[in-house]
C-alpha positions in Angstrom: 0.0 0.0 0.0 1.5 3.3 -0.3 2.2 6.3 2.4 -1.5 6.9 2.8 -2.4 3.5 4.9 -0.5 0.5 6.3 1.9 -0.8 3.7 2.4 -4.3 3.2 5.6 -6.8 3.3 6.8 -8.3 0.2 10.7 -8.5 0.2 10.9 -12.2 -1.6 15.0 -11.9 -1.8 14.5 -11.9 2.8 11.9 -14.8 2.6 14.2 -17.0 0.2 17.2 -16.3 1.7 15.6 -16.7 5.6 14.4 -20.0 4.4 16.4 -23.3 5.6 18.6 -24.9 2.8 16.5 -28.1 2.4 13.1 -25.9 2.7 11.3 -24.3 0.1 10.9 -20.3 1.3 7.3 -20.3 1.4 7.3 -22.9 4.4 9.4 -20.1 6.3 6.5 -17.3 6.1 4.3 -20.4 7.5 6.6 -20.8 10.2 6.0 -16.8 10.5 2.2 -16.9 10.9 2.5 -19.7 13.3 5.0 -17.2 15.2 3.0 -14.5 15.6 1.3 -13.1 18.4 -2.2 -15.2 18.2 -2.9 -15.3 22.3 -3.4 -11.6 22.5 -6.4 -11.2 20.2 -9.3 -9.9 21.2 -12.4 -10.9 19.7 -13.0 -8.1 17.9 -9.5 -8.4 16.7 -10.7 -12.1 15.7 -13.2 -10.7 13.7 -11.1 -8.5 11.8 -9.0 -11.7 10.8 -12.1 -13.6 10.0 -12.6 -10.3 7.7 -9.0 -11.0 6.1 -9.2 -14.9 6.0 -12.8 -14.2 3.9 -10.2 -13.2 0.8 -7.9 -15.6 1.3 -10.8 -17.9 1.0 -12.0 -16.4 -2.1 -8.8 -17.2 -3.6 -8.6 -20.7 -2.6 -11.6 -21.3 -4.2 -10.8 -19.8 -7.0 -7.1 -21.6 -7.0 -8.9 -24.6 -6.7 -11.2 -24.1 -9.5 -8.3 -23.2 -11.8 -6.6 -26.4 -10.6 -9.5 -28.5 -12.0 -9.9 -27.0 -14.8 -6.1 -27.7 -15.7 -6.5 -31.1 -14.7 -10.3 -32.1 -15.7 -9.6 -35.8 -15.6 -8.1 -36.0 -11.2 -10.5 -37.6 -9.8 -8.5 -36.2 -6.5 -8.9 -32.8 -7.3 -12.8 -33.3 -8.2 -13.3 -34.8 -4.4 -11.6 -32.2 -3.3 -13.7 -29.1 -5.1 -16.6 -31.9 -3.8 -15.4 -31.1 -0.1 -15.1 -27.0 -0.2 -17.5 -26.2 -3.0 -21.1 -26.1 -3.2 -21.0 -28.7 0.1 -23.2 -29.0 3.1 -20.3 -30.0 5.2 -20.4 -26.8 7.4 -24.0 -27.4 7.8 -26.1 -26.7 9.9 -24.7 -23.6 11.3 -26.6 -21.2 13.2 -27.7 -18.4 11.7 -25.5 -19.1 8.6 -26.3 -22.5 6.9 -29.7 -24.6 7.2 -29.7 -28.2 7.8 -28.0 -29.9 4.4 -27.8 -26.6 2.9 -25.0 -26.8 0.4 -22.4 -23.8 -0.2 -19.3 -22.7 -0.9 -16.8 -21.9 2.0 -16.2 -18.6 1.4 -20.3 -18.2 1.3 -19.6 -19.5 5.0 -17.0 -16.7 5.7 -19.3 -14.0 4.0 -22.3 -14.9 6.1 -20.6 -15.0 9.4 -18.7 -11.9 9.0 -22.8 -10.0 9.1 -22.8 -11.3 12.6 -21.7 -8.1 14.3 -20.0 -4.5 13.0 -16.2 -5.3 12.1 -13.6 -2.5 13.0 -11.7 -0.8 10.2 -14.4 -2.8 7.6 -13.8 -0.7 4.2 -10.0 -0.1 5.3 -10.0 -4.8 5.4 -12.6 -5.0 2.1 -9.6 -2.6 0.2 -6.8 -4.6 0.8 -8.7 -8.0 0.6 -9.5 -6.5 -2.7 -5.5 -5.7 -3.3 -4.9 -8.8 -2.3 -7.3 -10.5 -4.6 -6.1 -8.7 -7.6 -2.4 -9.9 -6.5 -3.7 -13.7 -6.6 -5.2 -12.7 -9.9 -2.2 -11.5 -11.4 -0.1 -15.0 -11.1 -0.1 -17.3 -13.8 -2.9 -20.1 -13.6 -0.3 -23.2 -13.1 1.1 -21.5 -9.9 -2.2 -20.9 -8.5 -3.4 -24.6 -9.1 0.0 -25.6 -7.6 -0.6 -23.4 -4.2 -3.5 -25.5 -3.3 -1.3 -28.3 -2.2 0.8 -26.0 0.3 -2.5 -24.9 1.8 -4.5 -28.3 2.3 -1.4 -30.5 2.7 -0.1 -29.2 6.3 -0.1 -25.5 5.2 -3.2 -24.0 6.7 -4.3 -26.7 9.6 -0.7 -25.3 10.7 -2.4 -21.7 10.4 -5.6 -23.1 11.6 -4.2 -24.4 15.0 -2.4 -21.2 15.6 -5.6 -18.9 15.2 -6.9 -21.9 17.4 -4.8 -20.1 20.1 -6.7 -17.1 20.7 -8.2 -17.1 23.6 -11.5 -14.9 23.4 -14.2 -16.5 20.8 -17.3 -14.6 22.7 -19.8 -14.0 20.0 -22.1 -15.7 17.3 -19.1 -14.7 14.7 -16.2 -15.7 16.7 -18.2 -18.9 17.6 -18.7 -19.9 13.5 -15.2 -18.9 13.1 -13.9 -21.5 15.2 -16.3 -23.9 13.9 -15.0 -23.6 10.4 -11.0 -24.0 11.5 -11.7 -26.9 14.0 -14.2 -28.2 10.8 -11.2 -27.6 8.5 -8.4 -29.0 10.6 -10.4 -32.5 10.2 -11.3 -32.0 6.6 -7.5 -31.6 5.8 -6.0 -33.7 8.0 -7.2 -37.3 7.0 -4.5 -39.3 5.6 -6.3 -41.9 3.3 -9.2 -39.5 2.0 -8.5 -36.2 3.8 -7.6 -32.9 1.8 -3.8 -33.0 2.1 -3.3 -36.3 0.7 -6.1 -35.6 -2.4 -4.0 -31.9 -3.1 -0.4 -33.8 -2.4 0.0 -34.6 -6.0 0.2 -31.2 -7.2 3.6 -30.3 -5.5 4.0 -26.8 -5.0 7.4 -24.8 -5.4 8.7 -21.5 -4.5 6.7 -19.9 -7.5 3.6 -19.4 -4.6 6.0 -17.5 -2.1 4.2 -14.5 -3.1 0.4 -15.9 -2.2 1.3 -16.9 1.2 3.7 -13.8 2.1 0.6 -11.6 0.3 -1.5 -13.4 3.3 0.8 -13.2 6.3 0.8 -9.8 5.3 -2.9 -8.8 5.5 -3.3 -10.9 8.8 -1.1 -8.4 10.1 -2.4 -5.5 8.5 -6.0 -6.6 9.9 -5.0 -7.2 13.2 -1.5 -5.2 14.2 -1.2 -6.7 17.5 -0.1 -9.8 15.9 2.7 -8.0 15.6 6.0 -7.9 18.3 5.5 -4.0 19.7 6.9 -1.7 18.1 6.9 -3.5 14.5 4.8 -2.5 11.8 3.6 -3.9 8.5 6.0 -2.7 5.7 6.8 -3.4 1.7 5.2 -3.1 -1.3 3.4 -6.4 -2.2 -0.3 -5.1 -1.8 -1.2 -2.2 -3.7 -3.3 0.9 -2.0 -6.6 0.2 -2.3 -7.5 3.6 -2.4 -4.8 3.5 -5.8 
C-alpha cells in the first residue's frame, strides 16, 4: 500500500534467503504466521482476521477451480472441489447455513462476517481487494500448484495457531472456530482427507508471493499480531485507495 495507509511486506529476496537450505521459502513465512502473536487477540481483533481470511478464501476457491480445470480428468482434485465447493459440510450452522444446505466456503466466511460490526471494515474490504487482484495477477499453473501448500499441512498449521486465541465470545467468533476446527479435520485425514487428495500437485517456490501476500494482510487486519513496536511494511499489496 503506499504512504496513505499501512503498507504491506513483500521482500521475496529476505523470505528466500531466511528459508532453511533443504526448505522451500514459502514454508518459512508459514513458520511466520505460526510465530505470531495469536494469544493476545481480542475478539473483535478475531473478527477482523475472519474479515481477512474471507479473501484468502476467495482465492482458494478460486485456485482450486483453476486447478480443476487444468487437470479435468483428477478424480482427486474433483473430491476435493466436492469437499469446499457447493458442500453441506459446514451445515447446519446457526444463523448461517440450514440443515444440508450446500455452499461454498467462502459463502460461510461472507455470512458470518454480518454477525456483528467489524472494525476498520472498508480499510480490510480494500486490501482483501488488493490482495485478490495480487492472486489474480499469477499465472494459472502457480495458482493450481498453491492448493497443495494450503490443504497439505499448510493451513491446519495456520488453523491451530488462530486456534490459540483465547476470546471466541460472540455468534461470529463462535462460527469462526467452527469452520478452523471443521477444517483441521477435513484436511487432515491421511487416506481421504484434503492434504493427501491436493499432495499430488507439489507446489514450489513460485507461490512465495500468495502466502507472504496473506501473512501480510493478517497483520495489517490485526497489528497486535505484531511484536510492539513493528509495523507492517513493503510493497506487495497495492493501495486500495490506488
Amino acid at each position: 500500500m503506499n504512504g496513505k495507509g499501512h503498507s504491506v511486506h513483500a521482500d521475496y529476496c529476505r523470505d528466500a534467503a531466511s528459508a532453511e537450505p533443504d526448505r522451500f521459502a514459502f514454508e518459512a513465512v508459514i513458520d511466520e504466521i505460526c510465530r505470531l502473536r495469536w494469544e493476545v487477540l481480542t475478539a473483535a481483533e478475531l473478527m477482523q482476521i475472519a474479515k481477512a481470511y474471507y479473501y484468502f478464501s476467495i482465492q482458494f476457491r478460486e485456485n482450486l477451480e483453476i486447478a480443476c480445470r487444468l487437470h479435468p480428468a483428477d478424480p482427486q482434485l474433483q473430491r476435493l472441489r466436492e469437499g469446499e465447493c457447493d458442500t453441506d459440510n459446514l451445515s447446519p450452522w446457526p444463523g448461517v447455513t440450514e440443515i444440508r444446505e450446500k455452499l461454498d466456503h467462502d459463502e460461510f466466511m461472507r455470512r458470518l462476517l454480518a454477525f456483528q460490526t467489524i472494525a476498520r471494515d472498508d480499510e480490510l474490504s480494500g486490501v482483501g481487494q488488493s490482495y485478490l487482484a495480487l492472486a489474480r495477477s499469477l499465472d494459472d499453473a502457480v495458482r493450481a500448484a498453491s492448493i497443495a501448500s494450503y490443504e497439505d499441512g499448510g493451513l491446519t498449521r495456520v488453523f491451530n495457531a488462530i486456534l490459540r486465541v483465547t476470546e471466541w465470545r460472540g455468534a461470529g467468533p463462535g462460527a469462526f472456530k467452527f469452520f478452523l476446527e471443521q477444517h483441521i479435520r477435513f484436511d487432515s485425514d491421511d487416506g481421504e482427507g484434503h492434504g493427501a487428495l491436493a499432495r499430488h500437485l507439489t507446489p514450489d517456490d513460485r507461490i512465495l508471493p500468495l502466502w507472504a501476500a496473506f501473512r501480510d494482510m493478517l497483520a495489517v487486519a490485526a497489528p497486535a499480531l505484531l511484536p510492539e513496536g513493528s509495523r507492517v511494511a513493503g510493497r506487495l499489496i497495492a493501495d486500495a485507495a490506488d
